[in-house]
N, C-alpha and C positions, 0 to 999 in steps of 0.2 A: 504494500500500500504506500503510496505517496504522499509524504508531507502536504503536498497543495501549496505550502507556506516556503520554502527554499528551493533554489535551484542556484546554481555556478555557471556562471562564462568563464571559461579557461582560452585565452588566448594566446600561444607559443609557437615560437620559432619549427617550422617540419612536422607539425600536427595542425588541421585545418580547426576553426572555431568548433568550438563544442561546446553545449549548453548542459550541465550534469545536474541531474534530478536525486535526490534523496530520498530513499525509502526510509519512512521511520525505524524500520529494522535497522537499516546502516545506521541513523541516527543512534537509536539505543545500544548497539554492539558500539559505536563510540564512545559514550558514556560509559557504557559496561567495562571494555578496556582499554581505555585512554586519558577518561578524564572522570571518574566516580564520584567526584563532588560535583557534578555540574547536573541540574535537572533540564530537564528536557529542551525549555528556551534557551537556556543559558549556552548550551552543548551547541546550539542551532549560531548563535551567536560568536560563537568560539569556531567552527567550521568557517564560515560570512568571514570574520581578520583572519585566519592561515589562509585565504582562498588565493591573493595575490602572490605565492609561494607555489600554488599547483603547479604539478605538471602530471602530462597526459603517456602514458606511454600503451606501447602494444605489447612489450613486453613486461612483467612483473618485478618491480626493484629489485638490484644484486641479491637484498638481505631477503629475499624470499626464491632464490633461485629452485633450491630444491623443490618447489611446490609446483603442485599440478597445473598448467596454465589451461585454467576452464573459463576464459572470462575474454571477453572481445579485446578490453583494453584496461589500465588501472590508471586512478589516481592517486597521484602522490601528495600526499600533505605531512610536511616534515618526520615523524617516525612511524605513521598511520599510513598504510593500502587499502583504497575502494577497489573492489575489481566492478569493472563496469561491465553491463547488460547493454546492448545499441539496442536502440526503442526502433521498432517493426514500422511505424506510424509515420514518425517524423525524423527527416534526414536528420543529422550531424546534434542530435539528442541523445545522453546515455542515462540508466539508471545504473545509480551506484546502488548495491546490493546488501554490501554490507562491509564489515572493518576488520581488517587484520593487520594489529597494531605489531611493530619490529621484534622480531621473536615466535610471534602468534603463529598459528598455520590454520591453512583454508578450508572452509567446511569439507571440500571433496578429501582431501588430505586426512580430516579427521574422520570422517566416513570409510577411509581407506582403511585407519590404523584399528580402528571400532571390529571393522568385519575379520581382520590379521587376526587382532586378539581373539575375538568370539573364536576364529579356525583353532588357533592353538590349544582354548579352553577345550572343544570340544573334541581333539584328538587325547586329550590327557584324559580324557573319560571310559 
């Protein structure tokens, strides 16, 4: 679900304009692991000043190399990763999905690690 209330212009050098939309989910996994003292507006607020620091890439920051690249493209907000959705609808629009903060790893990644364990659990059985 989308905010309604935010959205980002990111404009850089060898990535064309892009307007980046926030799912409240991205929202609250920000809050969740990035900034825990901030509720809801304030976190909104705090995304709006880092925004002049994005950047857009197709690739996933160094500090997330290892991770599964499920995601059209990411945004960079100094130690926070959106992996972005490109919206079906409207050209050069992304939905940021959600936050994986420097360290974190990616839902699919954790999906990955979830189903490994369960196999191992259940050969020791």
């Amino acid at each position: 679900m989308l905010t309604g209330g935010f959205s980002m212009l990111v404009l850089q050098a060898g990535f064309p304009a892009a307007k980046v939309e926030f799912t409240e989910h991205a929202v609250d996994r920000f809050r969740e692991r990035a900034r825990p003292g901030l509720d809801f507006e304030n976190a909104l607020g705090q995304l709006e000043s880092m925004g002049c620091g994005a950047v857009i890439s197709v690739a996933p920051p160094a500090w997330m190399a290892n991770a599964r690249r499920d995601a059209d493209a990411y945004l960079v907000l100094a130690d926070v990763a959106f992996p972005l959705a490109r919206s079906t609808t409207r050209p050069g629009r992304y939905h940021a999905t959600t936050c994986i903060p420097k360290g974190g790893i990616s839902p699919s990644e954790r999906d990955r690690r979830r189903t490994r364990k369960r196999r191992r659990l259940q050969r020791r059985r």
